[in-house]
N, C-alpha and C positions, 0 to 999 in steps of 0.2 A: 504494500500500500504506500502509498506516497505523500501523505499528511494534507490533502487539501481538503479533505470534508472533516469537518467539525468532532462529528458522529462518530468514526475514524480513533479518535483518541481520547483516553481516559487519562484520568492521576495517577500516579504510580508507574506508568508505563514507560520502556527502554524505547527511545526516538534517538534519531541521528537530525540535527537540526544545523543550518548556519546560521551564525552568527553574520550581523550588520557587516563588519570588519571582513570578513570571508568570503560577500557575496563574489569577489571578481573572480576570485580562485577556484571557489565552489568548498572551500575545504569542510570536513563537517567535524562538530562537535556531539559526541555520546552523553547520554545522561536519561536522567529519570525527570518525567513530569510534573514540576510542584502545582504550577497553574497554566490555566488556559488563556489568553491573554485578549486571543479575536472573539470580537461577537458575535459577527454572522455565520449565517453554516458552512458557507466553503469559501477560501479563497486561493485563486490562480498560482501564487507563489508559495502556498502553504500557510497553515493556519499556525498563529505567533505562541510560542511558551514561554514560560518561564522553568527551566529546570532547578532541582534539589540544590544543582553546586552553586544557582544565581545567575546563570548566562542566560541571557534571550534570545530568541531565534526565532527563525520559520523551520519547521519540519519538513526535512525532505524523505525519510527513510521512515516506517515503524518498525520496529527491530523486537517487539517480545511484547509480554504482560508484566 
C-alpha cells in the first residue's frame, strides 16, 4: 500500500514516510505512527504523520501492524 488513503493507516503502525528535507532525494525514514496529521481521506503525495521518534512526513511505504 502506499499511504494515500487515510483509511490505509492506523497508530501504532510501521510506515516508511519522507520527510520535508528528503522530498528531492526521495530518501525514506522508518518509524511507528504516533498521529495522523491530514484531515481529509486521501491525499496524492501521501497522507502527513507524525511518528513515535517526532519526524513528520508523508507516507510512502506501509511496512507492518
Amino acid at each position: 500500500m502506499d499511504g494515500t488513503r487515510r483509511a490505509d493507516i492506523k497508530i501504532g503502525q510501521q510506515v516508511a514516510i519522507v520527510l520535508k528535507q528528503d522530498q528531492r532525494t526521495g530518501k525514506l525514514t522508518e518509524g511507528i505512527v504516533q498521529t495522523i496529521l491530514t484531515k481529509s481521506a486521501t491525499h496524492p503525495h501521501g497522507i502527513k504523520v507524525r511518528l513515535q521518534s517526532g519526524a513528520v512526513g508523508r507516507v510512502k511505504q506501509i511496512l507492518g501492524e
